[in-house]
C-alpha positions in Angstrom: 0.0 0.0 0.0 1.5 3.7 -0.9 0.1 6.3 1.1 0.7 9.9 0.7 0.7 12.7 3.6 -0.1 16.0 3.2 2.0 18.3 5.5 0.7 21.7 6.4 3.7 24.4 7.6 1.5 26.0 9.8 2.9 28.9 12.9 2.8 27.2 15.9 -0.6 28.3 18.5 2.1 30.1 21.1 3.2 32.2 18.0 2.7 35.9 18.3 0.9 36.5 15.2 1.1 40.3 13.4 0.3 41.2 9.5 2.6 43.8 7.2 1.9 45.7 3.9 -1.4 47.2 5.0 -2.7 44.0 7.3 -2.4 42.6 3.9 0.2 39.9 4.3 1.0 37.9 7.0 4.7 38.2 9.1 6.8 35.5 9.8 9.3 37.8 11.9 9.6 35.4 15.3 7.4 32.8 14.4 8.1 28.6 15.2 6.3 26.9 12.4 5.3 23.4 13.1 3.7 20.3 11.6 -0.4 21.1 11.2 -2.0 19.3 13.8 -4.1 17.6 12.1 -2.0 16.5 9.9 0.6 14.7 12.5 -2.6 12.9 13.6 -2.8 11.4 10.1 1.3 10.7 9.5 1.6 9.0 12.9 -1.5 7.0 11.8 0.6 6.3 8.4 3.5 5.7 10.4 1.1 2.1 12.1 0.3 0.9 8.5 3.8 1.1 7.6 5.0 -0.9 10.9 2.0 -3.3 11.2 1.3 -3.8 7.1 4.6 -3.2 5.6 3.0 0.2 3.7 5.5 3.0 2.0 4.8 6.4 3.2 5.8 9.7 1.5 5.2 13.0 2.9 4.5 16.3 0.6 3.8 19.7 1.0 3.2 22.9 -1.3 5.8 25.6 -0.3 8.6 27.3 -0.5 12.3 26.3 1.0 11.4 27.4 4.4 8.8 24.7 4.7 11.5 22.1 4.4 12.6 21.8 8.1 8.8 20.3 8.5 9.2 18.5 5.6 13.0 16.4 7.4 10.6 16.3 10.6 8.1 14.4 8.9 10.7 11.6 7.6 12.8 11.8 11.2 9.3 10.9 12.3 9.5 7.8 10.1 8.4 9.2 6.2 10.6 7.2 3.7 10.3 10.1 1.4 9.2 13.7 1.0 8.4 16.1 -2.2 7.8 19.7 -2.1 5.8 21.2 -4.7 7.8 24.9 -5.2 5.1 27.4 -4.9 3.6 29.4 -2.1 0.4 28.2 -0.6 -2.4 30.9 -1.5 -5.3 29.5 -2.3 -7.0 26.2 -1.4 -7.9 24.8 -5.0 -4.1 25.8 -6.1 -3.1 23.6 -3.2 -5.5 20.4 -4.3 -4.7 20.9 -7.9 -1.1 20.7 -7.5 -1.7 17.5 -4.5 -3.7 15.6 -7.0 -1.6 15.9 -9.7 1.8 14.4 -7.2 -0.9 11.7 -6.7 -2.0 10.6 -9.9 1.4 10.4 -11.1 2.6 8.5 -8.1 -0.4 5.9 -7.7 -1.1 6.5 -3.9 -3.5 4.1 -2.6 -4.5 6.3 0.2 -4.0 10.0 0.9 -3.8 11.6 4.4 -4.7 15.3 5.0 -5.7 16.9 8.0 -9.4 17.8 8.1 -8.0 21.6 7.7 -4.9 23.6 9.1 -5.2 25.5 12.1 -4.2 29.1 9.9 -6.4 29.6 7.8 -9.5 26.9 8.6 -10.0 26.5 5.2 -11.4 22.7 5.5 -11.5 22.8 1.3 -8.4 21.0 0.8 -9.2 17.0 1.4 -12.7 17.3 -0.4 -11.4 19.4 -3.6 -8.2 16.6 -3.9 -10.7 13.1 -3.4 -12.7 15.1 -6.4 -9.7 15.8 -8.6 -8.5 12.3 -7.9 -12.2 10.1 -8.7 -11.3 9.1 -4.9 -13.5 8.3 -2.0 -13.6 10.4 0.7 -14.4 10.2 4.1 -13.6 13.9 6.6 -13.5 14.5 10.8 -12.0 10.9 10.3 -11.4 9.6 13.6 -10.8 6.4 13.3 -8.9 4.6 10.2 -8.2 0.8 9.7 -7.4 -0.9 6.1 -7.4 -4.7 5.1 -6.6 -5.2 1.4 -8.4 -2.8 -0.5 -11.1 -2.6 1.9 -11.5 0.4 4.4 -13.4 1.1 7.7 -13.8 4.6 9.0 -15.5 6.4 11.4 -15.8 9.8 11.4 -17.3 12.6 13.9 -21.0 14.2 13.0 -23.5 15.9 15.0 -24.3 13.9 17.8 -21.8 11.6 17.9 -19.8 9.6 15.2 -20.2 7.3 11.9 -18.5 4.2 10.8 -18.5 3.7 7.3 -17.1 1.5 4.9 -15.4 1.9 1.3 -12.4 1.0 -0.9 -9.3 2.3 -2.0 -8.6 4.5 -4.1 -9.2 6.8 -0.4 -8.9 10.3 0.8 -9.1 11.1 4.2 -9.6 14.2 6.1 -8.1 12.9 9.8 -8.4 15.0 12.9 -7.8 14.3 16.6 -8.5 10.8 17.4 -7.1 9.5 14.6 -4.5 8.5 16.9 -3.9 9.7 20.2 -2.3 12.3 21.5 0.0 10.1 23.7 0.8 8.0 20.3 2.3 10.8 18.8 5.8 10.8 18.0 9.0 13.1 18.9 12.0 12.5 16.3 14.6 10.9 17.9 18.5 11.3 17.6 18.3 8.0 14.9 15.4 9.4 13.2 17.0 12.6 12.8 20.4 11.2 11.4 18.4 9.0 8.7 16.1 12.0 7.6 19.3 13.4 6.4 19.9 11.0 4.3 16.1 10.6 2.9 15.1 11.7 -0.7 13.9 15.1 -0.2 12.1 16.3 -4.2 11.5 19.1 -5.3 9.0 19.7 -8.1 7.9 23.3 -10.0 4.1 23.9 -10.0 1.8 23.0 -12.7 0.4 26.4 -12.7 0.9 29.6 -10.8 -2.8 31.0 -10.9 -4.4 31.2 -7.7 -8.3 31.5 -8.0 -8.8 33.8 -4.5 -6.3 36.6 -3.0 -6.1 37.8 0.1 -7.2 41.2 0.5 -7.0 42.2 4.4 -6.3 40.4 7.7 -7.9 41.4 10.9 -7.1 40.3 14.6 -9.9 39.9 16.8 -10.9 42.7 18.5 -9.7 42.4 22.7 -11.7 40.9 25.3 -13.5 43.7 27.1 -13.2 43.7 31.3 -15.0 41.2 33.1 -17.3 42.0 36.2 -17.5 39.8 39.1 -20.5 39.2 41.0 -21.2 37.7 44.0 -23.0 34.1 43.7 -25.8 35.5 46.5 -26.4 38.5 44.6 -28.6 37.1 41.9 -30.5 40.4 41.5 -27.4 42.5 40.4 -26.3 39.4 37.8 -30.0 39.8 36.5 -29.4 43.5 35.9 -26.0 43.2 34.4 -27.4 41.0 31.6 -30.6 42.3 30.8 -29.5 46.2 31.1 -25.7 46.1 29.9 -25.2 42.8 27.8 -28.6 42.5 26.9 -29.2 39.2 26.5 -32.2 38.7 28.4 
């Protein structure tokens, strides 16, 4: 079985985060980028089919050089290989076009993407690439097991959670619970020393036409002061809501 990762390079949540040119670009001044979460969930779940079922498992992500120090965590993790499609990351069908193409041509039996990266939220990614690829699809995966060609997956929906059933070809948008958060892995001295050695590719984009643009970033606006009120004084909490927040 081949699978194929899709790696996010996303600012890790402890990052201050601050915008230039206008609030119109975002500034990576001071910032530790990171492995999306989501997606670690879904290479350390890659990382059991390779161990238990003998799979091949190559890591890839759409970005420029600075995204490669993710890229040789990834294969210290345990990724036999990694390819880096040489184009920033702007728009969400640019990203699944150029994904799906690195896919075709490699014959992936299963593709792992986060359900969406903790930046922008897109969640587009996973569905647009199982569409370009005639794939199945199954998102908020939290669960993921394969026996030949043969896949069982539950996933998270309103209320509580679905197990389905399908077949390779397979996309899959994985989230927490794909594994645990206890089963995820720190690169070790060893693994660090091989992913020196592992093929890192780079390939040019197919195209360079991004169908959306960012216009304007805005942080949200600050919390406003909290009042504290006693728990015996009901009558004053009463007042505060109805007369100031105004939500009774």
């Amino acid at each position: 079985m081949k699978i194929l990762v899709c790696i996010s390079h996303v600012p890790d949540t402890t990052s201050k985060i601050n915008f230039t040119d206008n609030d119109s670009k975002f500034d990576t001044n001071g910032v530790q980028f990171v492995i999306n979460p989501n997606d670690e969930f879904g290479l350390t779940r890659a990382m059991w089919f390779k161990e238990k079922q003998g799979a091949s498992v190559d890591v890839i992500n759409v970005g420029g050089t600075d995204t490669e120090p993710t890229l040789r965590k990834a294969l210290a993790i345990g990724a036999d290989a990694a390819i880096r499609i040489n184009t920033e990351a702007k728009d969400g069908y640019q990203v699944a076009k150029e994904l799906a193409k690195v896919a075709k041509d490699g014959s992936y039996d299963l593709v792992i993407a986060g359900r969406e990266s903790i930046d922008y939220n897109g969640a587009m990614v996973p569905g647009m690439l199982a569409t370009l690829l005639d794939a199945n699809f199954v998102t908020n995966c939290i669960k993921l097991e394969i026996e030949g060609t043969k896949a069982t997956a539950s996933r998270e929906i309103d209320g509580g959670k679905e197990t389905v059933t399908t077949s390779l070809p397979l996309v899959v948008g994985g989230q927490k619970g794909l594994v645990n958060e206890s089963d995820l892995r720190i690169p070790n001295m060893r693994g660090i020393m091989m992913a020196r050695k592992k093929p890192l590719t780079v390939l040019e984009p197919t195209t360079t036409i991004n169908e959306t643009t960012s216009v304007k970033f805005e942080k949200p606006e600050p919390k406003g002061n909290v009042k504290l009120v006693d728990a015996d004084n009901l009558d004053e909490l009463v007042s505060l809501l109805h007369n100031e927040a105004k939500v009774i």
